[in-house]
MDAnalysis code that builds the backbone (N, CA, C; Angstrom):
import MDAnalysis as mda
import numpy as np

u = mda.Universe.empty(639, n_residues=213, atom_resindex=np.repeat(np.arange(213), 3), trajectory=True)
u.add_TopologyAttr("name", ["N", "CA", "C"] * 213)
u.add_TopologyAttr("resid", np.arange(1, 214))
u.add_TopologyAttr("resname", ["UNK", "UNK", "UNK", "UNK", "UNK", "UNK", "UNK", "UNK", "UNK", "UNK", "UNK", "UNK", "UNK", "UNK", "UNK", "UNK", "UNK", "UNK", "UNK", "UNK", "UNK", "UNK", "UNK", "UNK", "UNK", "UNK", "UNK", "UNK", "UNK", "UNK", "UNK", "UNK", "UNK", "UNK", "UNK", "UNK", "UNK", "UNK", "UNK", "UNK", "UNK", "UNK", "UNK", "UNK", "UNK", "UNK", "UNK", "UNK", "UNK", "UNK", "UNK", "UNK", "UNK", "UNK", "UNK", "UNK", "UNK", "UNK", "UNK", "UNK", "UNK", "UNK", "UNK", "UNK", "UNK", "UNK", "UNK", "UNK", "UNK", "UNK", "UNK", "UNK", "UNK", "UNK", "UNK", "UNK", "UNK", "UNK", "UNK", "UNK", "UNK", "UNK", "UNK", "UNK", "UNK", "UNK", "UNK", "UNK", "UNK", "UNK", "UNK", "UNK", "UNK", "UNK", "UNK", "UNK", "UNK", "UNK", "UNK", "UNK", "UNK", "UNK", "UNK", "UNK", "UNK", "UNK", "UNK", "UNK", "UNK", "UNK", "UNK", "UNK", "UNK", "UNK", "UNK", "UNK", "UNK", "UNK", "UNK", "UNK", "UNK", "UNK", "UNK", "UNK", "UNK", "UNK", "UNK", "UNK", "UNK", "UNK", "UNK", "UNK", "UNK", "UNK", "UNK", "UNK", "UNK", "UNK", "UNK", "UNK", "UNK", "UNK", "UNK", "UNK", "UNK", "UNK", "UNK", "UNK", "UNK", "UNK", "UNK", "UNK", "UNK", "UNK", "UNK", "UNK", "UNK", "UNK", "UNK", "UNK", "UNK", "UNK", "UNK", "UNK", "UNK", "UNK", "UNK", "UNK", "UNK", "UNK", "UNK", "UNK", "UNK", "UNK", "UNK", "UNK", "UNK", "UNK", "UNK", "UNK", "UNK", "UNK", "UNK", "UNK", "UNK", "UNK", "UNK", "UNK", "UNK", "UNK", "UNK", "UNK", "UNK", "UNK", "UNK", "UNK", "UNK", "UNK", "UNK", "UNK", "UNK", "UNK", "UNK", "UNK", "UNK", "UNK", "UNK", "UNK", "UNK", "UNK", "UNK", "UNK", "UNK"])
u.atoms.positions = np.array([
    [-9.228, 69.338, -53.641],
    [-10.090, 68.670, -54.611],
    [-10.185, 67.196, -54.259],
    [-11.529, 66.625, -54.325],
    [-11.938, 65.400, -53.720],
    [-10.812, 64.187, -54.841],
    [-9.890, 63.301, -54.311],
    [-9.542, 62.541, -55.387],
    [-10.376, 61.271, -56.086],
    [-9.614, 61.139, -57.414],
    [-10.807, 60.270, -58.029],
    [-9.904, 58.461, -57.273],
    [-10.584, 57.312, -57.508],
    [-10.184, 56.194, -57.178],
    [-8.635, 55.816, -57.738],
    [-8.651, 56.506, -59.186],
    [-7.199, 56.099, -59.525],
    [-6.592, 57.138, -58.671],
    [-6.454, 58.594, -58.667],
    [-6.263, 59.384, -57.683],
    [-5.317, 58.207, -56.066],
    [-5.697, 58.352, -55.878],
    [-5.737, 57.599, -54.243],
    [-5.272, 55.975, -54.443],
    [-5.188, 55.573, -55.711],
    [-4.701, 54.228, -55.847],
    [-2.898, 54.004, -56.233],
    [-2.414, 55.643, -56.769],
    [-1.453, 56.131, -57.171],
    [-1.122, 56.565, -56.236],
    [-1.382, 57.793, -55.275],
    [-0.924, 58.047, -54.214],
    [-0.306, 56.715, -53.091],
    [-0.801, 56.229, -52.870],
    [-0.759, 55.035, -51.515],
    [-0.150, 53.914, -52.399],
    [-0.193, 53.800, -53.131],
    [1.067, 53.414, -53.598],
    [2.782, 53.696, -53.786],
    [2.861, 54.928, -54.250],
    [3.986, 55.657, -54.340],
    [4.648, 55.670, -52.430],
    [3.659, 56.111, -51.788],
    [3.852, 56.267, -50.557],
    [4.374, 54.812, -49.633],
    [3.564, 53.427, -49.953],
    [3.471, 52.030, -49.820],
    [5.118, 51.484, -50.431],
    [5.778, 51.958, -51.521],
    [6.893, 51.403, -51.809],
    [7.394, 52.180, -51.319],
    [7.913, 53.540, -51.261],
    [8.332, 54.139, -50.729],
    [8.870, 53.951, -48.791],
    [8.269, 53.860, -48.332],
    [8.158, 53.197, -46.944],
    [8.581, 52.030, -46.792],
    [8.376, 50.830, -47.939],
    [8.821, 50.275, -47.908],
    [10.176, 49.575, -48.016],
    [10.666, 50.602, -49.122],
    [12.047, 50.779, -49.622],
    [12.748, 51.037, -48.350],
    [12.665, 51.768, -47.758],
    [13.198, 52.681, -46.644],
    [12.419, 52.646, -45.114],
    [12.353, 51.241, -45.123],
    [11.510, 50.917, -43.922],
    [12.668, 50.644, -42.427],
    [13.595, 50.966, -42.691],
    [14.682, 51.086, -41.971],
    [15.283, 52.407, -41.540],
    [14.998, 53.074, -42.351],
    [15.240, 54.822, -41.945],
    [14.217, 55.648, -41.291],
    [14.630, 56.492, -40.974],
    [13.901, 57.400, -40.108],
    [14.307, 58.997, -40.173],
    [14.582, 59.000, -41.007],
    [14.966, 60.546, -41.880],
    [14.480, 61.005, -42.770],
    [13.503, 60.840, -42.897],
    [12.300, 61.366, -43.925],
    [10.876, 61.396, -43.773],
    [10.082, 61.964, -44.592],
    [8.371, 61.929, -44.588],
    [8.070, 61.735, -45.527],
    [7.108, 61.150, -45.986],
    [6.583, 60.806, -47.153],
    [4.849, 60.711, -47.399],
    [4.494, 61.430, -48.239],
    [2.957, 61.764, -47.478],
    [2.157, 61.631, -49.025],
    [0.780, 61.807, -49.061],
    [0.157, 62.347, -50.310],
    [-1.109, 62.906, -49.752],
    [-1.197, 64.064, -50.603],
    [-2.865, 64.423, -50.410],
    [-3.120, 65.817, -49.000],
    [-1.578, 65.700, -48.373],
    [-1.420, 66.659, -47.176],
    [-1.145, 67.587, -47.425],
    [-1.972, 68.509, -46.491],
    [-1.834, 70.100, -47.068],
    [-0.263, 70.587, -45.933],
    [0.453, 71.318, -47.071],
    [1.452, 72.103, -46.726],
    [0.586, 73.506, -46.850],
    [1.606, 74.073, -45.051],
    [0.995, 75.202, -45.205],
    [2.465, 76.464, -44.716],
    [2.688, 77.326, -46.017],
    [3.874, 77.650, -46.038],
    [4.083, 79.238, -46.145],
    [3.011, 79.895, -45.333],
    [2.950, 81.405, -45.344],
    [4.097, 82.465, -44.700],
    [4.904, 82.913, -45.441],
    [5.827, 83.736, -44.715],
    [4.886, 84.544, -43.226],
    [4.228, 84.977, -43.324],
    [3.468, 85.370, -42.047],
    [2.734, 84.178, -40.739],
    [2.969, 83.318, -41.260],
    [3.119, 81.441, -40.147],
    [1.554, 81.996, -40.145],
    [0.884, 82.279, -41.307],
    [-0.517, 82.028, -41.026],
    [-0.752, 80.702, -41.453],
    [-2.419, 80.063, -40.999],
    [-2.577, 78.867, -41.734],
    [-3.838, 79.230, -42.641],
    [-4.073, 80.406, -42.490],
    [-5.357, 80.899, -43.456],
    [-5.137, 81.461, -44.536],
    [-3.777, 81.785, -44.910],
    [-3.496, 81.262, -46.211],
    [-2.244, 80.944, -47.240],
    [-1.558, 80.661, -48.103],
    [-0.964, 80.451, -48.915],
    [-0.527, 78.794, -48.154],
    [-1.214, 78.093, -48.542],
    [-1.505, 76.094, -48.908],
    [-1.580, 75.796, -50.021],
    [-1.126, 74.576, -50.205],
    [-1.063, 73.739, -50.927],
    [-1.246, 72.279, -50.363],
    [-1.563, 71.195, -51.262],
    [-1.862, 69.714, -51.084],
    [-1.375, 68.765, -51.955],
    [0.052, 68.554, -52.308],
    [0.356, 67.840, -53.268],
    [-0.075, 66.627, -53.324],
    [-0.206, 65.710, -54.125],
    [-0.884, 64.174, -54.637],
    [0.251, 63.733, -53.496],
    [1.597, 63.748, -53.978],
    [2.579, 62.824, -53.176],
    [3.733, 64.002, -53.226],
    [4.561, 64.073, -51.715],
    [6.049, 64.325, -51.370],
    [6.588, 63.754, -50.778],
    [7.929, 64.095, -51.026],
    [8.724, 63.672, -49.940],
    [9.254, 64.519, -49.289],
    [10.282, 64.515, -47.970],
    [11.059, 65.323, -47.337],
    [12.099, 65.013, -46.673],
    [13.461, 65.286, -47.243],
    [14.591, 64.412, -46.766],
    [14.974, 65.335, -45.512],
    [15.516, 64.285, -44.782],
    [16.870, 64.696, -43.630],
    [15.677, 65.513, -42.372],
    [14.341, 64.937, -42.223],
    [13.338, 65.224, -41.084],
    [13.083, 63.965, -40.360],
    [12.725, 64.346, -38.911],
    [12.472, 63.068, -38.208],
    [10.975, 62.088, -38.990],
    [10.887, 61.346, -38.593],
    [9.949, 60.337, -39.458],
    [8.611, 59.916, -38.349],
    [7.446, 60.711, -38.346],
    [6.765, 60.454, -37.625],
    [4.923, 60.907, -37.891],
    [3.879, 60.347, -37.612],
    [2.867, 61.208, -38.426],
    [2.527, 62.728, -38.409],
    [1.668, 62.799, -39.382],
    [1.772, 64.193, -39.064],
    [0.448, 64.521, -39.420],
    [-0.230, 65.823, -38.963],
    [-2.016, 65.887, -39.417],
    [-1.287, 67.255, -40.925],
    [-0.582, 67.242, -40.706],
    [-0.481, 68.474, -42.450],
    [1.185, 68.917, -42.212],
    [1.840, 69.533, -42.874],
    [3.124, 69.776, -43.188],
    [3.037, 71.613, -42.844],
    [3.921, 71.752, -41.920],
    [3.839, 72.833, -41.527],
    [5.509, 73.914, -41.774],
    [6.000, 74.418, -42.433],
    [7.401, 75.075, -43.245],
    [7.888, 75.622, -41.795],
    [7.431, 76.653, -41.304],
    [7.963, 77.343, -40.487],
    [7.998, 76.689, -39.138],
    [7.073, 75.382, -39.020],
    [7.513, 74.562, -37.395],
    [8.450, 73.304, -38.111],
    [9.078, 73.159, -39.844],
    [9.813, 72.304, -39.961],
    [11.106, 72.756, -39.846],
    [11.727, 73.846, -39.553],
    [13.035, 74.518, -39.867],
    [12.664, 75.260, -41.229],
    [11.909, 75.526, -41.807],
    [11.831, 75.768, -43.123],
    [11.931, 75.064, -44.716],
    [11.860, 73.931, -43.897],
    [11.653, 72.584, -45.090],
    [10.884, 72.704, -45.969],
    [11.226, 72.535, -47.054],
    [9.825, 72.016, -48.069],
    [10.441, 70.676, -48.726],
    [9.371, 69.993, -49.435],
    [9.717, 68.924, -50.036],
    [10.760, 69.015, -50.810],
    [11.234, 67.613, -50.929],
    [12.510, 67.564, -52.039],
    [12.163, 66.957, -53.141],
    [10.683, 66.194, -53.416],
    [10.357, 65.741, -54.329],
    [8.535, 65.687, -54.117],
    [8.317, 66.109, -55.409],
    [6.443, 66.012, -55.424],
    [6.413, 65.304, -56.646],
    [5.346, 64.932, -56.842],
    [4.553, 64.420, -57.861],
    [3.148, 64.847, -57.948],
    [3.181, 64.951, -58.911],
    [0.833, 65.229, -59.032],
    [0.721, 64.133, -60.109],
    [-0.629, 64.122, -59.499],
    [-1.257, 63.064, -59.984],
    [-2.500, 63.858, -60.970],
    [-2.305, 63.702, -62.566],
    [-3.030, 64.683, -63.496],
    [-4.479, 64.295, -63.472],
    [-5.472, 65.315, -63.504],
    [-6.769, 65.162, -64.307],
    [-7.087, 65.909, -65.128],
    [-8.418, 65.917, -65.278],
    [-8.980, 66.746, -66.669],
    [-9.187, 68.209, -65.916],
    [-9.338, 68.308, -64.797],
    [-9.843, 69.500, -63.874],
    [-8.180, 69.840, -63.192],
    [-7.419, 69.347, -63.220],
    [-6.091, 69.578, -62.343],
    [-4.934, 70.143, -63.572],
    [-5.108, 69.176, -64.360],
    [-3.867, 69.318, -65.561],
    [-2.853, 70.478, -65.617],
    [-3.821, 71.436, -65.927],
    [-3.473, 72.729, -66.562],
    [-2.757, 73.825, -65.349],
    [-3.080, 73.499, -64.372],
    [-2.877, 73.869, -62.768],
    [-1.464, 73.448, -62.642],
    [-1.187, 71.892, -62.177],
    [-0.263, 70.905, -62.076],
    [1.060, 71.394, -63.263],
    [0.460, 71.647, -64.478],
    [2.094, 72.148, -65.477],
    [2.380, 73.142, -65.313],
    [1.201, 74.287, -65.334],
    [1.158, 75.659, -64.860],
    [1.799, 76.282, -63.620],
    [0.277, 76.433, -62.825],
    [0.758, 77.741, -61.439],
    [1.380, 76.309, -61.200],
    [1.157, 75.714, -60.150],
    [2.161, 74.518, -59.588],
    [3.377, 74.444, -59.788],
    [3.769, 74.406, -61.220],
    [5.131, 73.957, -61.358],
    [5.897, 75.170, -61.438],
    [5.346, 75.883, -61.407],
    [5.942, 78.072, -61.113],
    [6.273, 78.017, -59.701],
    [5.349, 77.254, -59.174],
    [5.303, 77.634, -57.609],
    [6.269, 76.687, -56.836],
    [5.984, 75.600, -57.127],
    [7.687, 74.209, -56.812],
    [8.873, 75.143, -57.075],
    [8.865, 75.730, -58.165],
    [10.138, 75.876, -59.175],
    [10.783, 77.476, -57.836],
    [9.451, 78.672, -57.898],
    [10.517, 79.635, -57.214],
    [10.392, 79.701, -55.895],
    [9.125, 78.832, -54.961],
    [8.669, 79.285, -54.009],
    [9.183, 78.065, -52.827],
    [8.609, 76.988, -53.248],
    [8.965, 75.886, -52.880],
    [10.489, 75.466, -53.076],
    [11.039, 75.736, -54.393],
    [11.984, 75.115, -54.338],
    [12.534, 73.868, -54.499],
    [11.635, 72.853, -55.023],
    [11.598, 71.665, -54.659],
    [12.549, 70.733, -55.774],
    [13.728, 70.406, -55.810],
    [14.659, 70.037, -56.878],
    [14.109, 68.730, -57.656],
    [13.284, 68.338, -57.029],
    [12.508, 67.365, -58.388],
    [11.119, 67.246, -58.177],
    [10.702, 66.935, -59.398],
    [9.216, 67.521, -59.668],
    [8.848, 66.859, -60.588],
    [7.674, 66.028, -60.747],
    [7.477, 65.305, -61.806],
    [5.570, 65.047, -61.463],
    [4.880, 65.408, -62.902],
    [3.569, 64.323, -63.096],
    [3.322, 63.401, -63.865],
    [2.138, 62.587, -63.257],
    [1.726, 61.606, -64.001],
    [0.430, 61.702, -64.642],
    [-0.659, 60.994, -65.222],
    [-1.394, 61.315, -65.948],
    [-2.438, 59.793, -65.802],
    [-2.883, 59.188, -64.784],
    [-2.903, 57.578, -64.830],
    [-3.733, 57.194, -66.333],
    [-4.624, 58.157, -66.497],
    [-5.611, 57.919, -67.621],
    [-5.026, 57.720, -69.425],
    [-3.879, 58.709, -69.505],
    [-3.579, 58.745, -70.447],
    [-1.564, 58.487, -70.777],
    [-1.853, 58.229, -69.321],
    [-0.158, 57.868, -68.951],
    [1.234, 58.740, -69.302],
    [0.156, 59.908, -69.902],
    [1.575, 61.288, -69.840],
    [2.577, 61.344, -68.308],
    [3.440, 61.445, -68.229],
    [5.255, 61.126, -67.719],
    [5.738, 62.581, -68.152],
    [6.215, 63.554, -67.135],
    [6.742, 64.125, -67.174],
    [7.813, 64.206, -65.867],
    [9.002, 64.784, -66.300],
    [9.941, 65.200, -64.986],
    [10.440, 66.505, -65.017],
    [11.143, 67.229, -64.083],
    [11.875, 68.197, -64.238],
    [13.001, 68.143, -62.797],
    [13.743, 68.930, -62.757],
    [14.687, 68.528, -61.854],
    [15.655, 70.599, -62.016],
    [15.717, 71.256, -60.835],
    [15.977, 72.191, -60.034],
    [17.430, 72.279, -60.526],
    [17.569, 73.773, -61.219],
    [19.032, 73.442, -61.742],
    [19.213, 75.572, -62.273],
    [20.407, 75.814, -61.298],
    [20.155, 77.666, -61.086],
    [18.990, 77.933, -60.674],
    [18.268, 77.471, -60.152],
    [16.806, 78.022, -60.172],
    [15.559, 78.072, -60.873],
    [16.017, 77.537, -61.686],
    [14.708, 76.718, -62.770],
    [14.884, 75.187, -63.448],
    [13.343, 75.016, -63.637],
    [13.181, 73.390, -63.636],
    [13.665, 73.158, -65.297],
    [15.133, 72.657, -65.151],
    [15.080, 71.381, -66.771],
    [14.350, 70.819, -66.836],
    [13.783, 70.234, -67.841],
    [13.081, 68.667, -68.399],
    [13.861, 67.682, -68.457],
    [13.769, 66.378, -67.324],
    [14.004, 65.232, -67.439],
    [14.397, 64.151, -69.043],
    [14.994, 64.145, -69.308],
    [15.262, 62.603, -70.903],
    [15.147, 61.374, -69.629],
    [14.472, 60.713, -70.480],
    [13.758, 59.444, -70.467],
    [15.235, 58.647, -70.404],
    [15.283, 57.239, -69.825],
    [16.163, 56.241, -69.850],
    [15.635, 55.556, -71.438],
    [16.492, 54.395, -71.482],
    [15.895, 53.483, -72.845],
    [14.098, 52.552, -72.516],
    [14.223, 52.673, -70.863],
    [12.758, 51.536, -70.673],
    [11.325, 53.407, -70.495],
    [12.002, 54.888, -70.995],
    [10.955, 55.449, -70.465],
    [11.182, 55.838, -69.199],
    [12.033, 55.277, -68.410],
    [12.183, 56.051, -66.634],
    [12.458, 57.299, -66.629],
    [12.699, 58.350, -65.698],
    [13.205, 59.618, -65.305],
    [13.947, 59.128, -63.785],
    [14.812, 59.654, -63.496],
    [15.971, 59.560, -62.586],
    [15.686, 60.538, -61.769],
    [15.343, 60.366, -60.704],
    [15.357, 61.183, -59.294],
    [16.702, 61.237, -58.695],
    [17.208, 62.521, -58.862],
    [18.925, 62.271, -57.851],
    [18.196, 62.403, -56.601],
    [16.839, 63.419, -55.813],
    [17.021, 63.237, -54.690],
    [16.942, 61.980, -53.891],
    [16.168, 61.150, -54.589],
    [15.577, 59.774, -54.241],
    [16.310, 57.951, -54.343],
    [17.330, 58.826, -55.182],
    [18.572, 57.916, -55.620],
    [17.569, 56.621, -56.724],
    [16.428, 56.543, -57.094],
    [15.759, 56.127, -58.151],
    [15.003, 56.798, -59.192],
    [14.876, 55.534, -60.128],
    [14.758, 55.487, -61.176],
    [12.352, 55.860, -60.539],
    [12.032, 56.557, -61.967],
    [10.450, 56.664, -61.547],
    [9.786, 56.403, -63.098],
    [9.155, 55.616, -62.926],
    [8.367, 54.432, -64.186],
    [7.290, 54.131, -64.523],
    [6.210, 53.869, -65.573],
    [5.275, 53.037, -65.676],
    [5.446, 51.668, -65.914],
    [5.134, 50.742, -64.937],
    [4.926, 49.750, -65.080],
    [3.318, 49.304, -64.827],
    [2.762, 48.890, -65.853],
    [1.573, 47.868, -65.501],
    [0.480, 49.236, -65.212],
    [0.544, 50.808, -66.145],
    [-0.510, 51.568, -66.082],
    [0.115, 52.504, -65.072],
    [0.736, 51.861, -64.153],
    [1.222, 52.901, -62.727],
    [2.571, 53.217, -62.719],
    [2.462, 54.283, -62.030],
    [3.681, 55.097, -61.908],
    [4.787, 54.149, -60.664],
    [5.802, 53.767, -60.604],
    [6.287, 53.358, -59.976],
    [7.538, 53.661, -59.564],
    [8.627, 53.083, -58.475],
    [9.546, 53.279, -58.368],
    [10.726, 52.262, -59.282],
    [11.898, 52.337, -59.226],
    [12.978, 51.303, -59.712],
    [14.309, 51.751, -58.906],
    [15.136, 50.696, -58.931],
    [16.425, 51.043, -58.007],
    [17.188, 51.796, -59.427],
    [18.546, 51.752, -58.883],
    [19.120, 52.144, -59.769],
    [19.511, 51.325, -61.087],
    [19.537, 49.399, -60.420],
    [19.848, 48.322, -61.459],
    [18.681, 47.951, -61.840],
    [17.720, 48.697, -62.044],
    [16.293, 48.510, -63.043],
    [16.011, 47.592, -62.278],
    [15.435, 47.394, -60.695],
    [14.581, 46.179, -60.138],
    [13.473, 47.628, -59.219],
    [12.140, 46.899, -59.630],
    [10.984, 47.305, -59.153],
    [10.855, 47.139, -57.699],
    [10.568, 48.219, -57.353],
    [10.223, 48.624, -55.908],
    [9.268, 48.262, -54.984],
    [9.320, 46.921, -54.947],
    [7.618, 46.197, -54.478],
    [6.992, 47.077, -53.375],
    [5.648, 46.725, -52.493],
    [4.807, 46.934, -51.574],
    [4.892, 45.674, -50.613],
    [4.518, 45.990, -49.675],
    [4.705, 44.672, -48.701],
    [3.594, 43.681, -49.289],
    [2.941, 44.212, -50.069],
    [1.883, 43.076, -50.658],
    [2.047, 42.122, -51.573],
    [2.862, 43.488, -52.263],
    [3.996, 41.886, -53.714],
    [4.871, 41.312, -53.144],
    [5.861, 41.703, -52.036],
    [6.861, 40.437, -51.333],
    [6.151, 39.622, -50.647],
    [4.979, 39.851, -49.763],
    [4.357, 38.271, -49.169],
    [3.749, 37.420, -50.616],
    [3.948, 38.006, -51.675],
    [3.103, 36.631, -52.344],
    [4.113, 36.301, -53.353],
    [5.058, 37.105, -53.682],
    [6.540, 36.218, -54.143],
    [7.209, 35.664, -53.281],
    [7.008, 36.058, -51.958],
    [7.735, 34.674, -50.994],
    [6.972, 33.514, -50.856],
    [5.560, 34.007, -51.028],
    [4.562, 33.044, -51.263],
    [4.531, 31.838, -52.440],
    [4.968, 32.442, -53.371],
    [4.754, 31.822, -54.451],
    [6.172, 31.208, -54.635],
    [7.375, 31.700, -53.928],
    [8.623, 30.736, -53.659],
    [8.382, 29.475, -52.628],
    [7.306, 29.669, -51.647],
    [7.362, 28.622, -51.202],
    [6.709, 27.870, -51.654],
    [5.603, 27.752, -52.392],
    [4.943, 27.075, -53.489],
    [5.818, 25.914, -54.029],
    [7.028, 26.912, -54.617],
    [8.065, 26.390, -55.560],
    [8.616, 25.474, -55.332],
    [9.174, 25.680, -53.739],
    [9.841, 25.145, -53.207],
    [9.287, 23.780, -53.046],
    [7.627, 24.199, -52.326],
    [6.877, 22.492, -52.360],
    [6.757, 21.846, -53.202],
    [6.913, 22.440, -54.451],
    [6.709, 21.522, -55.767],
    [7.318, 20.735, -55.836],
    [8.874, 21.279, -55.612],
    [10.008, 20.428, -56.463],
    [10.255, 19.469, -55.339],
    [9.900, 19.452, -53.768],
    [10.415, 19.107, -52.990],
    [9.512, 17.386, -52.991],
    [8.563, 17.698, -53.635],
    [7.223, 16.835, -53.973],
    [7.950, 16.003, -54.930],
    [8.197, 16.774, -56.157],
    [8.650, 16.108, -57.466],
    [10.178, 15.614, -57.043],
    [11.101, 15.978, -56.392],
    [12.074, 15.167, -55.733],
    [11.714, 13.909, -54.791],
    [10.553, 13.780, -54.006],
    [10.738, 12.716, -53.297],
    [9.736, 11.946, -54.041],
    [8.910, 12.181, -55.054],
    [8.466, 10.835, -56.151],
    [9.383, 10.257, -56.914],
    [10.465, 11.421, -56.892],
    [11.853, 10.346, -58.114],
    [12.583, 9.584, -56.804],
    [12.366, 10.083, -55.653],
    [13.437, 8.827, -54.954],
    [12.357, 7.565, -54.830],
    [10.902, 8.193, -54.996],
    [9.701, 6.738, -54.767],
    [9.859, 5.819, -55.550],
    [10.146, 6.249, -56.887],
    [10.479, 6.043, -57.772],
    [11.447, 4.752, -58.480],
    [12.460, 5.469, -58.009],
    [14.147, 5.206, -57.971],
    [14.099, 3.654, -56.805],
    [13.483, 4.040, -56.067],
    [13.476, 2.782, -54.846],
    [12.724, 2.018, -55.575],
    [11.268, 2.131, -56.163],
    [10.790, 1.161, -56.479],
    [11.466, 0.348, -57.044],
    [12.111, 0.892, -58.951],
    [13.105, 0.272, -59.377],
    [14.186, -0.590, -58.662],
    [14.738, -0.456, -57.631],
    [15.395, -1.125, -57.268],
    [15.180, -2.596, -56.978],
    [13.863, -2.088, -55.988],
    [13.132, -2.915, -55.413],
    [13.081, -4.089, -56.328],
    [12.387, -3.828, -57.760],
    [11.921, -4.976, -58.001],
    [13.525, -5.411, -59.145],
    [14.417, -4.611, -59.516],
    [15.462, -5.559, -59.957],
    [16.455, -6.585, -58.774],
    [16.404, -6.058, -57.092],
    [16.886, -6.724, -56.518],
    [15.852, -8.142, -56.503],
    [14.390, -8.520, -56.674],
    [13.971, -9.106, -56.213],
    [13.787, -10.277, -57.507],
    [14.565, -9.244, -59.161],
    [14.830, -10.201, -60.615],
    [16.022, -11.059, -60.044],
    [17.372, -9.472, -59.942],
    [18.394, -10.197, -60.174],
    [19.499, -9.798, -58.993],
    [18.872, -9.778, -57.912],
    [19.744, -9.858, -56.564],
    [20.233, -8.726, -56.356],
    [21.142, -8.646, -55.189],
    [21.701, -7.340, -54.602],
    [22.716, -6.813, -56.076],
    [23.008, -5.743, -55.825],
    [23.520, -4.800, -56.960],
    [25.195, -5.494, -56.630],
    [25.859, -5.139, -57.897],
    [27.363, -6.043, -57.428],
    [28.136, -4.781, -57.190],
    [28.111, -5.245, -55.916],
    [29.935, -3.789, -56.019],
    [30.877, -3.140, -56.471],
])
């Protein structure tokens, strides 16, 4: 199904911190929108799927044109997300989460809703999905992911475990940005108080002489 703009603004995001978080490892995949294709008979003509966003722990880290089970060792994701619509919804809580839960396997599982900001989780436990409880800010806790998963600011986001937000390489260049800003400010407003400070001097040495020792 073609995604809508929030669609694809949620995806590449999730994916964007994600990567980013873990831009040092190389033991995982992290994808959205890619069709897994997971037919006990290693056909590709049929039994697929295309989740919004997964992940896949403990695989080499490299691109990929679609997610293939039987050329991964038999991997499936360890974490999905969908991304809800008015045409997906009922799919996404439904067959989907039947199909994560006995087929897939996938020990955490959670959607979002960008429009109306419904938050759900579930998490792989004997073989069927519990429902996630909320932290006090609203989060759900990913054990596979070792974070916290949130709305902040309309979007679904990541959090560490000490409640700090999971930037994009786009929010750290402009908070380093905006530290160096900071930095020029004060560095500005420090050398007008020594302009300052000298002037004063200036003109009491020139009232009442050198300063006394």
């Amino acid at each position: 199904m073609k995604a809508t703009d929030l669609h694809r603004l949620q995806m590449t995001l999730l994916i964007a911190c994600l990567e980013w978080l873990w831009r040092e490892r190389n033991d995982f995949y992290a994808s959205g929108n890619l069709t897994i294709y997971y037919s006990p008979r290693q056909r590709k003509s049929e039994k697929f799927r295309g989740p919004d966003f997964f992940v896949v722990l403990g695989v080499e880290r490299f691109p990929r044109q679609s997610w293939v089970v039987w050329e991964e060792d038999g991997k499936y994701p360890n974490v999905i997300v969908e991304i809800l619509s008015p045409k997906t919804a009922a799919t996404d809580r439904g067959l989907k989460k039947q199909l994560y839960q006995d087929v897939f396997r996938t020990p955490d599982y959670f959607w979002f809703d960008p429009n109306s900001l419904e938050f759900q989780g579930f998490h792989l436990v004997d073989g069927e999905y519990e429902q996630l409880h909320p932290n006090q800010q609203g989060w759900l806790w990913s054990k596979q992911l070792g974070l916290y998963l949130g709305i902040y600011e309309s979007k679904l986001r990541f959090f560490n475990a000490q409640g700090q937000l999971i930037p994009i390489p786009q929010e750290v260049a402009e908070q380093e940005q905006q530290q160096r800003v900071q930095a020029e400010q004060q560095l500005t407003q420090a050398e007008q108080q020594l302009t300052e400070m000298e002037s004063l001097l200036s003109r009491y040495r020139e009232r009442f002489g050198e300063l006394p020792e």
